[in-house]
N, C-alpha and C positions, 0 to 999 in steps of 0.2 A: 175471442172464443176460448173458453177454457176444456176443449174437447180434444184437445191437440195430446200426441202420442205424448208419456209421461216423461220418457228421457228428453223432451225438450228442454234446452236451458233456457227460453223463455218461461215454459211454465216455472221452472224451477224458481226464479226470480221472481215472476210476479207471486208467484206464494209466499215467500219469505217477505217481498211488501206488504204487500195486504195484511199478512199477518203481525209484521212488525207495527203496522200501522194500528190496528185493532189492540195490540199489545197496548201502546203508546197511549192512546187515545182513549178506551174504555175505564181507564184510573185518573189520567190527568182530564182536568175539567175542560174540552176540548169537543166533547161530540166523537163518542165510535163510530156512530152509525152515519151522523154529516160528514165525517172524514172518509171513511169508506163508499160511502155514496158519490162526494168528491172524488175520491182517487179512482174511483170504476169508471166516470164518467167519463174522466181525462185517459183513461189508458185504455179507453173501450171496453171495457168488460160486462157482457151485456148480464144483469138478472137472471134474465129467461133461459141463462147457457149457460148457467152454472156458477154466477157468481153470487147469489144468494145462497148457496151450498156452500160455497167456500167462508161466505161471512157468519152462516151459522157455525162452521168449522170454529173458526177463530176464537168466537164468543164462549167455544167449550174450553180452549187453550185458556182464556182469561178468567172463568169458570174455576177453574185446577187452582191458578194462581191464587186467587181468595181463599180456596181450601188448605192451603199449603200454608198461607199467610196467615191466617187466624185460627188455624188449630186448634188452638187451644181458648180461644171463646167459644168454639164450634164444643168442644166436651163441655165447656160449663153451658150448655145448651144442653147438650145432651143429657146433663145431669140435670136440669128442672126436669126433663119427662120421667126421671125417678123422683121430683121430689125437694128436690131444693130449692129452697122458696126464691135464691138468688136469679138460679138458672129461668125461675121459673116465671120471674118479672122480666126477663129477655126475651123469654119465649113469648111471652102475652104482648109486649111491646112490639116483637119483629112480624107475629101474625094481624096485629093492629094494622102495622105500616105495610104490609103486602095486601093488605083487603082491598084497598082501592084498583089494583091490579084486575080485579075479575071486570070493572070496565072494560080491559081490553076484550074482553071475549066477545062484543056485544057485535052484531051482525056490521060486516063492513068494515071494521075499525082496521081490521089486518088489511086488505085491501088499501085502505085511506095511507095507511103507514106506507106501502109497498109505491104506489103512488107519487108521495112527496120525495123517496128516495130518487125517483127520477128526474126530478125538478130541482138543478145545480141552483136555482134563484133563488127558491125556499128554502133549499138548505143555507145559504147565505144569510137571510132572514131569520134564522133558527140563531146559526152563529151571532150575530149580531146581539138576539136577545140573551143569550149564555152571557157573551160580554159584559151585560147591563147588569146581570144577576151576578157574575162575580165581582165586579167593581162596587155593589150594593156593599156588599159585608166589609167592606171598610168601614162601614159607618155601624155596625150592628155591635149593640152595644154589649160587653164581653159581660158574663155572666155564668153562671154553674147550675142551671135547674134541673131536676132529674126527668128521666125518658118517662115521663107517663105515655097511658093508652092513646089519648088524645093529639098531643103533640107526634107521636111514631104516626099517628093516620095523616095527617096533615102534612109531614115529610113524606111518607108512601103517597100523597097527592103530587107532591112533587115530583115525585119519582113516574109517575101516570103521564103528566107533563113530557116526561123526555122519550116518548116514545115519539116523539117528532124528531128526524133526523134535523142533528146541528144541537137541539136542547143537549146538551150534557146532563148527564143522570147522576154522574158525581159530583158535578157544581150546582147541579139543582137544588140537591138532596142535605149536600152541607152547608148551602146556603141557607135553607129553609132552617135546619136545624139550627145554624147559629141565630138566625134571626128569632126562633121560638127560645132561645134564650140556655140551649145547651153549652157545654165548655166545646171546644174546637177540639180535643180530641176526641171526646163522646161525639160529637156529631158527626167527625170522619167515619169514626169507626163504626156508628150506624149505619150509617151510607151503605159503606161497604158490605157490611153483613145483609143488611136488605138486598143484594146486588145479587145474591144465592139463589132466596126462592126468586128472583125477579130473571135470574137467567136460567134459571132450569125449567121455570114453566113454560118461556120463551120457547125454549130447545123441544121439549115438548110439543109444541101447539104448533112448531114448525117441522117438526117431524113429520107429521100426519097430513101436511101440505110437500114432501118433498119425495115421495115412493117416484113420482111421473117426472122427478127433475133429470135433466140430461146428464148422463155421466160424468164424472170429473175424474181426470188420474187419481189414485191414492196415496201418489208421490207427493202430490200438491197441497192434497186434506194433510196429510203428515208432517209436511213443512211447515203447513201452515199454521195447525197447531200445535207443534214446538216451539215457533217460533213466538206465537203470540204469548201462551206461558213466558218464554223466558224473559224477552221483553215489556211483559206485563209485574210482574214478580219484582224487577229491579224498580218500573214507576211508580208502585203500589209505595213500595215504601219511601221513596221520594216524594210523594205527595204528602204522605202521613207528615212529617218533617216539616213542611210549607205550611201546610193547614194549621199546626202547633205552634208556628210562626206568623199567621196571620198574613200569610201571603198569597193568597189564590189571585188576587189582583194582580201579580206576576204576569198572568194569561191573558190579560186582558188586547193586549195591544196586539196581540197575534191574533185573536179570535179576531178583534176589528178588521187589519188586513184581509185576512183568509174570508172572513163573510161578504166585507166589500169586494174581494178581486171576483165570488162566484157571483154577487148580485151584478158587475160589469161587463166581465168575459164570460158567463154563460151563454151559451146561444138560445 
């Protein structure tokens, strides 16, 4: 239960996991939300008590970190809406690829996601399929095409896709793009930028589901997202590195384990 008085040093700890974990796991192509799912499972952490609060916490710490990290594509962003045609083919390509996102809105969908987060075996099956999609781009042939409208919608499908906990949204999403035939650093660095309006609407639409949730120390929201910024900030730009190296297949053999042990030891 995470209701417990805030000087506990359990709570203390499990904030600084979770959130390390969300750190960790929301950049490298792993699954945030299967690993979180995961790790609630196994350490009890029920949803209903607070730990859907503390995950949407996290998601804001990881949130920062993309802002902090790309600054300075976030201003040539902010310069298309004055006008520059550069800024302004980012801007059309990033609203492209967040359109598929208002799927999520459609009756149930939140419900369906909240759902599978409870089910350690789907999350394993999630995992599994991440593995298949990062093992894919071995084979995807290297290329430099530019982010059209088109190509950005179809990588935001991807990104729709990992709203199933275990899908990774940063392996889905530069997988997609490497396969639509972008360079591996444009297609990280889409990824990631997409990853903005796709967690702030989140935060949003889970806002207005969390007035009736059960308290949570503010010790724990606090830890938990410092902790995930700082830890998120260091893998961000480790991945960037790997992806530019053509090694997301790196992850593979871990997502296998980690999908196989929830699809055997879940109860």
């Amino acid at each position: 239960m995470l209701t417990a008085p805030a000087d506990a040093p359990a709570d203390w700890s499990l904030a600084i996991l979770l959130g390390a974990v969300q750190g960790a796991t929301e950049f490298l192509p792993v699954s945030s939300s299967g690993h979180l799912a995961l790790a609630s499972a196994l350490l009890g952490v029920d949803p209903a008590a607070g730990g859907h609060l503390l995950a949407v916490v996290t998601h804001g710490g990881t949130l920062l970190a993309v802002l902090v990290y790309f600054h300075a594509d976030l201003r040539r962003l902010a310069r298309g809406l004055a006008g520059d045609p550069v800024g302004r083919r980012e801007l059309l390509a990033l609203a492209a690829g967040t359109a598929p996102l208002v799927l999520a809105l459609l009756p149930g969908f939140r419900d369906g996601v909240l759902a599978l987060e409870g089910r350690p075996r789907a999350v394993g099956v999630a995992l599994v399929v991440t593995a298949l999609l990062l093992l894919s781009t071995r084979f995807a042939p290297p290329k430099d095409r530019p982010l059209s409208p088109l190509r950005a919608v179809l990588v935001g499908l991807a990104q729709l896709g990992a709203v199933v906990p275990g899908i990774s949204r940063s392996g889905s999403t530069i997988a997609a793009g490497l396969w639509l035939g972008l360079a591996p650093d444009r297609a990280a660095r889409f990824s990631f930028l997409l990853s903005v309006p796709a967690i702030l609407g989140a935060q949003v639409v889970e806002a207005a589901h969390l007035a009736d949730a059960p308290a949570v120390p503010p010790t724990m929201l606090a830890l938990a997202f410092a902790t995930s910024f700082a830890v998120g900030l260091s893998c961000l730009a480790w991945l960037l590195r790997l992806v530019q190296r053509g090694r997301l297949w790196l992850f593979v053999p871990y997502l296998l384990v980690v999908g196989v042990a929830a699809l055997v030891l879940a109860p």
